[in-house]
N, C-alpha and C positions, 0 to 999 in steps of 0.2 A: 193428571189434573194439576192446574198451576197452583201456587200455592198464593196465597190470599193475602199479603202483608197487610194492608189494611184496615183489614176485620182484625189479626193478632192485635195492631197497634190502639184499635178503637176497645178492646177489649179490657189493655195492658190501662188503659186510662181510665174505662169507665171503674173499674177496681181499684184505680189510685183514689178516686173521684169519692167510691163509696166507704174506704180506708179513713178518708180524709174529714170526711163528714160524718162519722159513727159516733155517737156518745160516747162521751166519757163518766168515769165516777169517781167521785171525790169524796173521800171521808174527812167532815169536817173534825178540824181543828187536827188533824194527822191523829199524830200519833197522842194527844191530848185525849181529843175525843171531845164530845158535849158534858161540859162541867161546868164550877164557877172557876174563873183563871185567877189567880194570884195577881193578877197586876192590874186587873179594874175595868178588862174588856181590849186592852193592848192586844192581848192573843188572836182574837178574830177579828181583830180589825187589820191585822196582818195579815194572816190566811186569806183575808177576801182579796188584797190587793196583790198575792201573789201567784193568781187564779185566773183564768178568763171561764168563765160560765158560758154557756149556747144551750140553746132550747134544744131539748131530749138528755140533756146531762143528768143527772141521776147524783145526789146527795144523802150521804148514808151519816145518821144521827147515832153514835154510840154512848149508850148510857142505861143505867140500870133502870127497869120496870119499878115502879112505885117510890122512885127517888129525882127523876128530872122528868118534863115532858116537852115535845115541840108544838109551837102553834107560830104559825104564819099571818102574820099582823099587818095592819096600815101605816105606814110612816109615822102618824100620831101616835097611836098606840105603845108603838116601837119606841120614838121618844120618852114617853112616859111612861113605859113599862107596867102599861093596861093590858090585860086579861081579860078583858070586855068584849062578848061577840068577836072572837077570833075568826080569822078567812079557814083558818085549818088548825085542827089540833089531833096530835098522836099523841097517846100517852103508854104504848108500848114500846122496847127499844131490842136491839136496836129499829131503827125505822130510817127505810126508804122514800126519799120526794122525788119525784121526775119536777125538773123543771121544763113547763109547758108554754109558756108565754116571755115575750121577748119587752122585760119591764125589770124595775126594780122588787126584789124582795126581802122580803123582812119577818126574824124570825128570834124567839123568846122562849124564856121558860116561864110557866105560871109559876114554879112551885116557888112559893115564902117572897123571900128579897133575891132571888136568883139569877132574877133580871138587874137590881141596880147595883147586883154587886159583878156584871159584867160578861154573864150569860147569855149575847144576843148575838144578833149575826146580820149583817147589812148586806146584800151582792148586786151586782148589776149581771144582769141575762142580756146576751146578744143574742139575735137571729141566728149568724153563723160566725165561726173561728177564720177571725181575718189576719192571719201573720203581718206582723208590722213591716212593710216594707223596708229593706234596706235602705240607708241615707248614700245616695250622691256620693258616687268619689269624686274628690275635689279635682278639677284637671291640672295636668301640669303645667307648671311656668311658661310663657310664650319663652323661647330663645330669645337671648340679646341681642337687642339691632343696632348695640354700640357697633360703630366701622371700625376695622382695623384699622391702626395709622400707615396712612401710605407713604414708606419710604421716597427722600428725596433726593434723586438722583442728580448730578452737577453733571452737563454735558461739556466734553473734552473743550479744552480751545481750540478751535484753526489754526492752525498756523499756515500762512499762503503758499498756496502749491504753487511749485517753480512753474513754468510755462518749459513748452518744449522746445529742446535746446539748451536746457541746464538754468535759465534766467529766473528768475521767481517776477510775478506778476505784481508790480508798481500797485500804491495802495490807490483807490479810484480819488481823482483829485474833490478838494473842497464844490460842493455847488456854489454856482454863480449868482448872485441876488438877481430876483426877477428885475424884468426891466418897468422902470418908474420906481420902483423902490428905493427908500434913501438910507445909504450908509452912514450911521453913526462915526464920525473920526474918532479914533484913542484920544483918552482923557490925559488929558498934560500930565505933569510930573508938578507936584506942587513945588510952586518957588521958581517957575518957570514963565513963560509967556509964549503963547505961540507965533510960531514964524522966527523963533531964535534959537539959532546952531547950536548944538551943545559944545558948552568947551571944554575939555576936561581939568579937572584941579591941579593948580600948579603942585609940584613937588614940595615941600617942604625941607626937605635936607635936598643937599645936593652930596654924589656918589664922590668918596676923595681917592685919586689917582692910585692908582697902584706901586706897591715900593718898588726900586732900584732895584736891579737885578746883580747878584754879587758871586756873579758868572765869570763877567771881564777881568776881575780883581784877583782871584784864587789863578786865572790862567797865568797871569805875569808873575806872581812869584812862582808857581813852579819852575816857567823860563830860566828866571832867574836864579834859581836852585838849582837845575842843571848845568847851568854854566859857569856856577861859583865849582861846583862839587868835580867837573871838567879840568879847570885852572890846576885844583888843589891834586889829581892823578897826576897830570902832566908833571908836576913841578918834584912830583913822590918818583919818578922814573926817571928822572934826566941826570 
């Protein structure tokens, strides 16, 4: 026989289902109990808001028999700590309240001033225990759509490839002005006129000849120092 996942699964739930929604019970005031509090009704007015109440919860009143009692009052009553025709009153303790209705309730001691000195209890009853939903994870940041900077690359220069045969390829000549089109002529040279030759500037110094050359002059006295120094052998030998 195959085995059923299904039914386990609808099983495993409907148990979570009846877990989830079982009364709970809460003794007021903890570990306080039902008393007058020292601080003026501070006490249960915290206990309430640290609570969530659902109808079938069950509320357990500890406190001694013929010293406190509970009675479950109207909001006015509650305010003014009226003892007048109560919705409900226990005057044994401890004492059990189911709560049955999905409303506010409100709850008092008759005995003396026990109520204005802070002995009441305020709750709000919900139908069922609704877990506050988690909040929202925040999403994360879009990614930056700054652009990278794009690198500026300098392309090489040409240089003209020779033509074959070793020649390099003549740079392509100037274009020709369309035809009708009129040629501006070069702007004179200021201080000129046109249609006059340029002449260039006369010199100013003129270049002075170059010295004598005193070449000629050292050659004839050697001459003549070999033939003085000649004379003077000859005449030393004869």
């Amino acid at each position: 026989m195959a085995f059923n996942w299904t039914a386990v699964f609808a099983i495993l739930l409907a148990a979570e289902l009846v877990g989830y929604a079982a009364p709970a019970t809460y003794v007021v005031g903890d570990g306080f109990g039902w008393g007058i509090p020292q601080d003026g009704g501070t006490t249960y007015a915290n206990y309430a808001s640290q609570h969530v109440f659902t109808v079938g919860d069950v509320l357990v009143f500890n406190f001694t028999t013929g010293e406190h009692d509970v009675a479950r009052v109207t909001k006015s009553a509650y305010d003014g700590c009226s003892s007048t025709s109560p919705l409900f009153l226990t005057t044994v303790g401890p004492a059990s309240l189911t709560l049955n209705t999905a409303d506010a309730d409100y709850y008092i001691c008759t005995f003396g001033q026990h109520c204005s000195l802070g002995q009441k209890l305020a709750i709000n009853v919900t139908a069922s225990k609704i877990s506050p939903s988690p909040a929202p994870a925040s999403p994360p940041p879009p990614p930056s759509t700054t652009p990278s900077p794009t690198p500026i690359v300098t392309p090489p220069t040409s240089s003209p490839s020779p033509a074959p045969g070793g020649r390099a390829t003549p740079p392509a000549p100037a274009s020709a002005p369309a035809p009708g089109s009129m040629v501006s002529p070069p702007a004179p040279t200021p201080g000129t006129f046109p249609g006059t030759p340029s002449i260039p500037p006369p010199t100013s110094e003129l270049t002075p000849p170059p010295p004598p050359s005193s070449a000629p002059v050292r050659t004839s006295y050697a001459v003549l120092f070999v033939v003085f120094a000649s004379m003077i052998i000859g005449l030393i030998m004869m």
